[in-house]
C-alpha positions as CSV (number, residue, x, y, z in Angstrom):
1,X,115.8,115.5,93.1
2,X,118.1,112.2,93.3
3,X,121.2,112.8,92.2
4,X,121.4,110.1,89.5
5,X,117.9,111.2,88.2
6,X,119.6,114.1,87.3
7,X,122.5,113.2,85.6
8,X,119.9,111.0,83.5
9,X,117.8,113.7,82.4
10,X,121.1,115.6,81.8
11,X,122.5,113.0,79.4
12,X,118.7,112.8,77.7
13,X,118.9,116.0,76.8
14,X,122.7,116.2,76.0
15,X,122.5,113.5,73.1
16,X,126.1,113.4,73.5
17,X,127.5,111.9,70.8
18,X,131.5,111.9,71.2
19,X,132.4,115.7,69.2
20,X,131.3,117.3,71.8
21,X,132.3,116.6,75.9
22,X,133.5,118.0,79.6
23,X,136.6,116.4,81.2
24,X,136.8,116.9,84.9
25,X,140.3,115.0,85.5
26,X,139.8,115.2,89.4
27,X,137.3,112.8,90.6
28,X,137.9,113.6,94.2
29,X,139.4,116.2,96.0
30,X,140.5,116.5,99.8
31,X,141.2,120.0,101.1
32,X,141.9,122.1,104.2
33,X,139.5,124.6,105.8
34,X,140.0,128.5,104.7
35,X,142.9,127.1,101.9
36,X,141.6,127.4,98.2
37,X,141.5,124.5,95.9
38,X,141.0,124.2,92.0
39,X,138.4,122.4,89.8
40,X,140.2,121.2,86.5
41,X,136.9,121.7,83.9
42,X,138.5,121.4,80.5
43,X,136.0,121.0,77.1
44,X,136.2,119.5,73.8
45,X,133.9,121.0,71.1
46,X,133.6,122.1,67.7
47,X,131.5,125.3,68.6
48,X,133.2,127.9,67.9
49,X,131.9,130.4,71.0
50,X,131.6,127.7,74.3
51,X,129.6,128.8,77.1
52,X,131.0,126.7,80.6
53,X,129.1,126.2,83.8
54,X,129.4,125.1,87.1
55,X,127.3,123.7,89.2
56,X,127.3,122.2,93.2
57,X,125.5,119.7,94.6
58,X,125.2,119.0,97.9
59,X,124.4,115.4,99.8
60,X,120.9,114.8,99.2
61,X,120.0,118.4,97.2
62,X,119.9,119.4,93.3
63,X,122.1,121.3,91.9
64,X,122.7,125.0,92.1
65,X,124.1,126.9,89.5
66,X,127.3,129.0,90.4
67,X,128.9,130.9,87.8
68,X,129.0,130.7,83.4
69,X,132.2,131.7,81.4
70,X,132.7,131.9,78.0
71,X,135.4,134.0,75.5
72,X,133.5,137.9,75.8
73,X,131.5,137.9,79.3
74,X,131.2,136.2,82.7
75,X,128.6,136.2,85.6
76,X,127.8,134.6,88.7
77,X,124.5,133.4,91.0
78,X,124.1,136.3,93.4
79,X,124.0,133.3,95.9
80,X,128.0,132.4,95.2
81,X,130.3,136.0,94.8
82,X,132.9,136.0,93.0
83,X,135.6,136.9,95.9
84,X,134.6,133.5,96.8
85,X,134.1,131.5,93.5
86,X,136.2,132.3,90.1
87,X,136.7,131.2,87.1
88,X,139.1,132.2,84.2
89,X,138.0,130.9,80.9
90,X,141.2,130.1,78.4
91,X,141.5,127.7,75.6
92,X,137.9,126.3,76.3
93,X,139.0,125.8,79.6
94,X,137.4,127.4,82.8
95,X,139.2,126.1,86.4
96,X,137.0,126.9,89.4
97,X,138.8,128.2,92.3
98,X,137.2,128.1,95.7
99,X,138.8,130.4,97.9
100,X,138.4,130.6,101.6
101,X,137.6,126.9,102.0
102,X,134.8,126.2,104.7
103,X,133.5,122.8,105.7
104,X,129.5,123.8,104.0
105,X,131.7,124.0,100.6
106,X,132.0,120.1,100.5
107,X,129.9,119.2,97.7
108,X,130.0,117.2,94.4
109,X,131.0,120.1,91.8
110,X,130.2,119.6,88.0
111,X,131.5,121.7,85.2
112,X,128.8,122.1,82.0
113,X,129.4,123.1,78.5
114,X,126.8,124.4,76.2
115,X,127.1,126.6,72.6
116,X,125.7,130.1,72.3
117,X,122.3,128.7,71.1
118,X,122.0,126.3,74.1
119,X,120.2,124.1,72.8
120,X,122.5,121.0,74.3
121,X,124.1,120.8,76.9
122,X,127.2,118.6,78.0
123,X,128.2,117.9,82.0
124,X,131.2,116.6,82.9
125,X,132.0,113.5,86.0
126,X,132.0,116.0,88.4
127,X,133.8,116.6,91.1
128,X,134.0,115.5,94.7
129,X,135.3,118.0,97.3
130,X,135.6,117.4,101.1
131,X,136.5,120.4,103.0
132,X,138.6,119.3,106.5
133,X,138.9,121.2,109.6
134,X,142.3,122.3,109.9
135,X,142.4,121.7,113.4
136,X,142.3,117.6,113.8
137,X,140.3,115.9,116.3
138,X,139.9,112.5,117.7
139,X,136.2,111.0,118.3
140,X,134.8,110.3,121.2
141,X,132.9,107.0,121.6
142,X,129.6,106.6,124.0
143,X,127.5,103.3,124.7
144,X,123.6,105.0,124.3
145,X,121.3,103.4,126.8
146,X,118.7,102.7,125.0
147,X,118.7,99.5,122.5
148,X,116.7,99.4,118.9
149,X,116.2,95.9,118.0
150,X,118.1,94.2,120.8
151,X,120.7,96.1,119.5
152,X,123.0,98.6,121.3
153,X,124.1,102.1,119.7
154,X,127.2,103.1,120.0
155,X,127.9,106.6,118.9
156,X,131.2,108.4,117.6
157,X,131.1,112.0,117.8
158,X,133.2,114.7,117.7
159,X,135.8,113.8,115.0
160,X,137.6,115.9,112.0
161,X,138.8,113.2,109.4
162,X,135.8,111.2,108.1
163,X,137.8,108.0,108.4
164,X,138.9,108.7,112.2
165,X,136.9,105.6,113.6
166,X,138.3,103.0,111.2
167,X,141.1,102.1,113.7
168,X,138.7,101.6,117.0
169,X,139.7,98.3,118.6
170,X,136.5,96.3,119.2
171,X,133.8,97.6,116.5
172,X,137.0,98.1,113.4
173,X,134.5,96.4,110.8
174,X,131.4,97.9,111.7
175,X,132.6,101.3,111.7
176,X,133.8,101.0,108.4
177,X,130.7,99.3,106.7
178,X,128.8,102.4,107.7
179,X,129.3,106.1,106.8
180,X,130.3,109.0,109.4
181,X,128.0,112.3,108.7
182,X,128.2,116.4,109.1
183,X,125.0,118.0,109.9
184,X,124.4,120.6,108.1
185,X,127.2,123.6,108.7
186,X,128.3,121.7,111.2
187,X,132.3,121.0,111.0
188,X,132.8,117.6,113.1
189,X,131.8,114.0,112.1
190,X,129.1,111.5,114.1
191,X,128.6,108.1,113.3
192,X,126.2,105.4,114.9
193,X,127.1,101.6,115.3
194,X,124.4,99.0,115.9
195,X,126.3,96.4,118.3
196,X,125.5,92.5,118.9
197,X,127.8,92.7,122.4
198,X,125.9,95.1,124.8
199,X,128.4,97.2,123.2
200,X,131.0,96.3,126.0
201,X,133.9,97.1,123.6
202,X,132.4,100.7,122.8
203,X,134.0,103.1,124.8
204,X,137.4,101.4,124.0
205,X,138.8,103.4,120.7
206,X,142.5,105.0,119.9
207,X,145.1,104.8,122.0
208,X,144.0,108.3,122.9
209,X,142.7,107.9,126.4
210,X,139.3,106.3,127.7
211,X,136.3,108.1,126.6
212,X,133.5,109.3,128.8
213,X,130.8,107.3,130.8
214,X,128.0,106.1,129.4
215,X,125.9,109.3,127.7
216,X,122.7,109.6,130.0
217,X,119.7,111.5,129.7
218,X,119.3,115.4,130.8
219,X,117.4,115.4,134.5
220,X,116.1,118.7,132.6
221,X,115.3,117.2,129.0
222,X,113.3,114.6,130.4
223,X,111.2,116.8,132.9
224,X,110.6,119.0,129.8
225,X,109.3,116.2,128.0
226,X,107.0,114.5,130.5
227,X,105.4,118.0,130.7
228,X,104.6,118.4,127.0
229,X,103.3,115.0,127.6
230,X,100.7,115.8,130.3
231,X,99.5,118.6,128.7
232,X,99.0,117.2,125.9
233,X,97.1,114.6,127.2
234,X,94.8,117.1,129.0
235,X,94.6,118.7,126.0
236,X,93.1,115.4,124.4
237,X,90.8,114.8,127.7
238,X,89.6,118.3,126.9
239,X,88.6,117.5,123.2
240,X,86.9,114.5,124.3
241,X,84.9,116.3,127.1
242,X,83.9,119.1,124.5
243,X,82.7,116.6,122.0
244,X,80.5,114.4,124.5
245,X,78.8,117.5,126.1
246,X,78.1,118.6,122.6
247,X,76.4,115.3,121.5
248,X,74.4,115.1,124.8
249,X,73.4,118.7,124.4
250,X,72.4,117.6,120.4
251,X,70.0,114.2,121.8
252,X,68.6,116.3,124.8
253,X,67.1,118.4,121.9
């Protein structure tokens, strides 16, 4: 589910109407791997037992629930323990601490509030937590070979801090109109350029050192490939053979 699909259905069925809301002070948060870090959640509300939530969502995914604390009782998903994820509800406030930090914690983290009949519920801002390796590493930059639209790639890879391209030499404004990525549990950045220049500024970046030659193909990776392709295209022959010996064999009758 998009994100901001949501956050509309959560407001249609909030009806918030000003007596009742979440304040989530932080709206982003930048933290160090296997540190812990806390979520301010702090509610306003006129019930008089508050049940609080929180919730994570990752890039691109729906939210999971994590824990729920109010005055008498407590719990947590069996998916997030609580050596890793707390809470302390006080003075209809419920902080979320995040111990152990690891780069797959970066998410967007909202805090909900709700009364005992749940009926409505209230979500705060959220917030945004990026998780950084706490060992710091510099990108390395590589013309690709082949070109999309006329276009050549060049590719950043490698990298800790999610800004670390913005001070390359020759591709400065490109690099930061587009957005470096994680794959999934993955703890380093990558981000792809499209370059009007042949890219001949590419492989020039901090004053770090010249990066590596132009990334080639595998010899191996490519003779893979060509043989999934030929027997694939027997494979096809095959079919085709099968079918016209069947229909001759059908008009000979």
């Amino acid at each position: 589910m998009e994100r901001w699909l949501w956050i509309i259905l959560a407001a249609f069925f909030s009806e918030c109407k000003g007596e009742d809301k979440v304040i989530q002070t932080e709206g982003f948060i930048t933290a160090t791997q296997e540190n812990t870090v806390t979520l301010e959640c702090r509610a306003e509300t006129t019930h008089p037992y508050p049940y609080l939530f929180w919730y994570k969502q990752e890039l691109n995914g729906f939210p999971k629930y994590i824990l729920r604390r109010d005055r008498n009782s407590e719990g947590n998903a069996p998916e997030f323990s609580e050596d890793k994820f707390d809470a302390e509800f006080k003075d209809n406030s419920a902080p979320l601490r995040i111990h152990n930090l690891q780069v797959s914690d970066s998410a967007v983290y909202y805090c909900a509030l709700t009364d005992r009949g749940g009926l409505k519920l209230y979500f705060g801002n959220g917030t945004k937590l990026r998780v950084e390796p706490e060992n710091e590493y510099q990108p390395s930059y590589y013309k690709l070979e082949e070109k999309v639209d006329d276009k050549t790639l060049c590719l950043a890879t490698g990298f800790s801090r999610h800004n670390a391209t913005s001070t390359h030499e020759g591709y400065k404004g490109l690099f930061n109109s587009s957005s470096a990525i994680r794959i999934k549990d993955d703890s380093l950045y990558n981000q792809v350029i499209f370059t009007d220049d042949d890219g001949k500024n590419c492989e020039h970046g901090p004053s770090v050192g010249d990066c590596e030659t132009n990334l080639k193909g595998d010899e191996m990776v490519n003779l893979v490939s060509l043989t999934v392709t030929g027997l694939r295209v027997i494979f096809i022959k095959t079919i085709i053979f099968n079918i016209l010996m069947t229909l001759r064999l059908w008009l000979s009758q």
